[in-house]
C-alpha positions as CSV (number, residue, x, y, z in Angstrom):
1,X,14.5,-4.1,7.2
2,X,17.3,-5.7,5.7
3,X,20.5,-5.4,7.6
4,X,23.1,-6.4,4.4
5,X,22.4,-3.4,3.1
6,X,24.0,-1.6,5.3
7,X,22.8,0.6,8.8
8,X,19.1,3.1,7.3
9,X,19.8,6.8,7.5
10,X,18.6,8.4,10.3
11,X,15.8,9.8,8.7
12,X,14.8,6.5,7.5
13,X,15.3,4.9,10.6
14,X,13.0,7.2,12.2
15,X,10.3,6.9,9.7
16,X,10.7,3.2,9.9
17,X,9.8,3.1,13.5
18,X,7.3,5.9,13.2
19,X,5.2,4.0,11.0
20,X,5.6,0.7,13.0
21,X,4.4,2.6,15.8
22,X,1.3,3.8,13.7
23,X,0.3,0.6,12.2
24,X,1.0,-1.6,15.1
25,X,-1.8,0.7,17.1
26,X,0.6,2.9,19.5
27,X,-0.3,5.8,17.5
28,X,-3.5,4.8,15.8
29,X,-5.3,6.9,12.7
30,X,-6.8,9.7,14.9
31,X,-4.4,10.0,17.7
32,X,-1.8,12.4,18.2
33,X,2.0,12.0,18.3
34,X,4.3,13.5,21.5
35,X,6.0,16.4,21.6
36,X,8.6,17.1,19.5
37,X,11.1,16.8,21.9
38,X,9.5,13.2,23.0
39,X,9.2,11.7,20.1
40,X,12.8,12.7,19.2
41,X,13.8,10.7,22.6
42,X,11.6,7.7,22.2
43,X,12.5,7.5,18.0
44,X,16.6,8.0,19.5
45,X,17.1,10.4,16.8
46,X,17.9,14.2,16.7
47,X,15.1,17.2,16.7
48,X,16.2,18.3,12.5
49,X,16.3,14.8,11.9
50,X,12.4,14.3,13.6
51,X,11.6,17.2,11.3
52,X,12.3,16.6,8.2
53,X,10.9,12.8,8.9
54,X,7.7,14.1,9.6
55,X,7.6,16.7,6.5
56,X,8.1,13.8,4.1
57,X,5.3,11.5,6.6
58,X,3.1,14.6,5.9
59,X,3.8,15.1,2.1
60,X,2.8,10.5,2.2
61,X,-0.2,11.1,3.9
62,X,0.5,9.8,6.9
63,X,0.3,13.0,9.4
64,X,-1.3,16.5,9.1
65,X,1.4,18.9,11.0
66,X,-0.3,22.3,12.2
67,X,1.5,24.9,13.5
68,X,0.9,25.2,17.3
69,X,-0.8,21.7,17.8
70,X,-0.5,18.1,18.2
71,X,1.1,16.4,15.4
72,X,-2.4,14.1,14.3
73,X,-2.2,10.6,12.6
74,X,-3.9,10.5,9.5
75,X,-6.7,7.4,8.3
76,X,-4.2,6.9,6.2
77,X,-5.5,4.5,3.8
78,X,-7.6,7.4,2.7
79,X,-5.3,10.2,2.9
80,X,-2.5,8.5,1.3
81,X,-1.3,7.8,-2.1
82,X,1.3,5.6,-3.4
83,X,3.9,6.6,-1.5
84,X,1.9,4.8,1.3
85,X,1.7,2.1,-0.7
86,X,5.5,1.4,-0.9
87,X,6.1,2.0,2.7
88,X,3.1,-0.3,3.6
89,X,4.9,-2.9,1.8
90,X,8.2,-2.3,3.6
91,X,6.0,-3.2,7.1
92,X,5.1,-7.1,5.8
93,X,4.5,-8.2,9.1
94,X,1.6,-5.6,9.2
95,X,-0.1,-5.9,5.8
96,X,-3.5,-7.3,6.5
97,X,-4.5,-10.2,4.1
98,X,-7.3,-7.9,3.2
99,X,-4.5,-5.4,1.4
100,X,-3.2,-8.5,-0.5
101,X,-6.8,-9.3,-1.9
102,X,-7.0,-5.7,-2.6
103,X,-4.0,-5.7,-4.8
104,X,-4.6,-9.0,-6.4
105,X,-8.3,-7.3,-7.7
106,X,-6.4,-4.1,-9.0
107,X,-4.0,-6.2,-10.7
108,X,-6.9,-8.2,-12.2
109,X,-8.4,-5.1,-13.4
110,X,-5.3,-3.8,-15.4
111,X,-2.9,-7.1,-15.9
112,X,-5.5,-8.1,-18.7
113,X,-4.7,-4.5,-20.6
114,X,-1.7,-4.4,-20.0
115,X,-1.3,-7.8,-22.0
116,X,-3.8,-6.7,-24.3
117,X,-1.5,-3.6,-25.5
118,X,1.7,-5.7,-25.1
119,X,0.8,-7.9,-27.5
120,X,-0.3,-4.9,-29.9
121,X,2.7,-2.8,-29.5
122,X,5.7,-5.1,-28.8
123,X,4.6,-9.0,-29.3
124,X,8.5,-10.1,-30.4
125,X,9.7,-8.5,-27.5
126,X,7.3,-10.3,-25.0
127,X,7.3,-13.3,-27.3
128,X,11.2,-13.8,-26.2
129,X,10.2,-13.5,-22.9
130,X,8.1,-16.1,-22.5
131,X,10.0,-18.6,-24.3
132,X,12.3,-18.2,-21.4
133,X,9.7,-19.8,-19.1
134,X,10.4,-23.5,-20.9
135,X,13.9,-23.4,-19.2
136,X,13.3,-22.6,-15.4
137,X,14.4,-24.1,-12.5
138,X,12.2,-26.1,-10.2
139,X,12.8,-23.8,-7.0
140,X,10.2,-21.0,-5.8
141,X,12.7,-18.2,-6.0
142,X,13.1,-18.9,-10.2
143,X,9.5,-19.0,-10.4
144,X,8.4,-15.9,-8.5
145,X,11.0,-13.6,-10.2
146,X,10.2,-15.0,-13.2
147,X,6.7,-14.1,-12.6
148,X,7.4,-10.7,-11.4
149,X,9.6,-10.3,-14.8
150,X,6.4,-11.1,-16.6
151,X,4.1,-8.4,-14.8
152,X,6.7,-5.4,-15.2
153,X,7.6,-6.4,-19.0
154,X,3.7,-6.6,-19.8
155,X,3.4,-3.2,-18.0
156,X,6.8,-2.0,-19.8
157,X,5.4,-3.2,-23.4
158,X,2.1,-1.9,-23.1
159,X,3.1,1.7,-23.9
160,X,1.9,3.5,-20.4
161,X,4.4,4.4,-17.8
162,X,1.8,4.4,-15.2
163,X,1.3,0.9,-14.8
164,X,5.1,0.1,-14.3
165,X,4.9,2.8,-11.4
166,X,1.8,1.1,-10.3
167,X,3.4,-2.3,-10.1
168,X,6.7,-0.7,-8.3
169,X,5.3,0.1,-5.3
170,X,4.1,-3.7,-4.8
171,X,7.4,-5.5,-6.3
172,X,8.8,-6.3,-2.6
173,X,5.5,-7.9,-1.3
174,X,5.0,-9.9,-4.3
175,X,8.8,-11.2,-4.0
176,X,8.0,-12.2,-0.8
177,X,4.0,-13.5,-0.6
178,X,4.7,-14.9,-4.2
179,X,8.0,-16.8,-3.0
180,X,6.1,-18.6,-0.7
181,X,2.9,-19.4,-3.1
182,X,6.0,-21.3,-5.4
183,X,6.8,-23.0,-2.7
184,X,4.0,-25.7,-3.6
185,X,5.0,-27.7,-7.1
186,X,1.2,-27.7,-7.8
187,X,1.5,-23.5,-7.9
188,X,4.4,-24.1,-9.8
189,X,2.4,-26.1,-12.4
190,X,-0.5,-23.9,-12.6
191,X,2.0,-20.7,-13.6
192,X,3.7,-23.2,-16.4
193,X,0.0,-24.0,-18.1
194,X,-0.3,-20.0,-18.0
195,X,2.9,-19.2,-19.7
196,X,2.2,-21.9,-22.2
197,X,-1.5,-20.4,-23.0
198,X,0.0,-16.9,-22.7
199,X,2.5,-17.9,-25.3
200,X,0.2,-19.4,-27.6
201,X,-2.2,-16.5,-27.6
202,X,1.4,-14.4,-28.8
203,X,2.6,-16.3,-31.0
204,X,-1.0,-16.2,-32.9
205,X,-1.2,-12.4,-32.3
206,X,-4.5,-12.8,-30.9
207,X,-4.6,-9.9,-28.6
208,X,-7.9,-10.4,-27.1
209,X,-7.0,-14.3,-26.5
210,X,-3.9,-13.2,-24.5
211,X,-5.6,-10.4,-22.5
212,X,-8.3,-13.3,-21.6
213,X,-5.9,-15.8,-20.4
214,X,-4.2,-13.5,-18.6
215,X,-7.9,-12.1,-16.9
216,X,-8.8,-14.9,-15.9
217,X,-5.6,-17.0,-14.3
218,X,-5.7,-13.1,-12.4
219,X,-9.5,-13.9,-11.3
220,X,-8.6,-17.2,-10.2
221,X,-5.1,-16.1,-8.3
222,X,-7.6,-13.6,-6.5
223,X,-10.2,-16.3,-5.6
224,X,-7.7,-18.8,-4.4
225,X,-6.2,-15.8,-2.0
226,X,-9.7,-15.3,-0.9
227,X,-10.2,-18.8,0.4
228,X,-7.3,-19.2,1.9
229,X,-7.6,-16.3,3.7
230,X,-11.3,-16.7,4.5
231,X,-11.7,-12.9,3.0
C-alpha cells in the first residue's frame, strides 16, 4: 500500500486486508469467512461497506457468496481471472516466485508477436523509441521504466488491445522485481545489447529478425529467473 497517496477507501481497505488474510493462510482456498457481523468487526469497517467488498471479491473470483451459508474462499488461481491478477500484484510480499516464472513464460509466448506486428504495423513509431535507449542513465530505476516503456509500446503498436490489458495487470510487479534485476550493471548491459539488436532488426524491417531477438532474450530472462529461484 502506498501511503502518499493518500488514506484507501473503505471498501478498498477492506478488500486489502481481506485478501491478505486469504493469501497469508487465515482464510485459506476452501475455508469459510465469519459472519457478517464478524468479519465487519475484525476488517474495522461497516456491514454495507463488508458488502459491497465481498460482491466485487465474488465478481474477481475470490469468494462464492450463497444466500443462507458461509461465505467460502475460492481456489482462486482457478476461479479467478485478471482482476485477480492485478490484486495479486498489489500483495508483493505474497507472490510466490513460481507466479513470477509463470508470467515471465506468458510474456515469452506473446512479447515475440507482439514485436513481430509492431514492426509490421508501426516500425517509425517503435524505431523512435528505441533510439531513446542510447541516452539512459546508469541507475536501475531509468532502466526498468525504460524497459517497461518498451513492453507496453510493442503491445500498443502491435494493433491488439488485448495485450496492453494483459501487460496492465503486471505493470506494478515488474516496476518493482525489474527495479531490483537493474540493480546489477551486468543486467544493465545485457538489456543495452537487446535494445541495440532489437533496433537493428527495425531499422532493416526484418520482422521475423526482431520477433526472434526479442523470443529469445524472453527465454533467457525466464531461465535466469528459474535458477535463481531454484523453480
Amino acid at each position: 500500500m502506498n501511503n502518499s497517496a493518500g488514506p484507501l477507501r473503505p471498501t478498498k481497505f477492506a478488500e486489502h486486508k481481506l485478501v491478505s488474510s486469504i493469501l497469508d493462510g487465515t482464510y485459506p482456498p476452501g475455508s469459510t469467512l465469519p459472519a457478517e457481523r464478524a468479519l465487519a468487526g475484525e476488517l474495522g469497517v461497516t456491514r454495507p461497506t463488508l458488502r459491497e467488498t465481498l460482491k466485487q471479491m465474488e465478481t474477481e473470483g475470490w469468494i462464492t457468496i450463497a444466500h443462507g451459508k458461509p461465505t467460502l474462499v475460492n481456489d482462486y488461481l482457478k476461479t479467478g481471472g485478471l482482476g485477480i491478477l492485478s490484486t495479486l500484484t498489489r500483495h508483493k510480499g505474497y507472490v510466490p516466485s513460481a507466479f513470477v516464472s509463470h508470467f515471465l513464460e506468458l510474456r515469452s509466448a506473446l512479447m515475440p508477436r507482439m514485436a513481430l506486428f509492431a514492426v509490421w504495423e508501426e516500425r517509425d513509431s517503435l524505431l523512435a523509441y528505441l533510439k531513446e535507449a542510447e541516452g539512459l542513465d546508469e541507475t536501475s530505476e531509468a532502466y526498468v521504466t525504460y524497459d517497461w516503456g518498451l513492453h507496453l509500446i510493442l503491445a500498443d503498436l502491435s494493433g491488439n488491445p488485448f495485450y496492453r490489458m494483459i501487460l496492465n495487470d503486471f505493470g506494478e510487479m515488474y516496476l518493482h522485481m525489474g527495479g531490483m534485476y537493474f540493480e546489477e550493471e551486468a543486467h544493465r548491459r545485457e538489456s543495452s545489447a537487446y535494445y541495440e539488436a532489437l533496433l537493428e532488426a527495425v531499422e532493416a524491417k526484418d520482422c521475423n529478425g526482431a520477433s526472434e531477438v526479442v523470443r529469445q532474450t524472453m527465454e533467457q530472462a525466464s531461465a535466469l529467473w528459474k535458477s535463481m529461484v531454484g523453480t
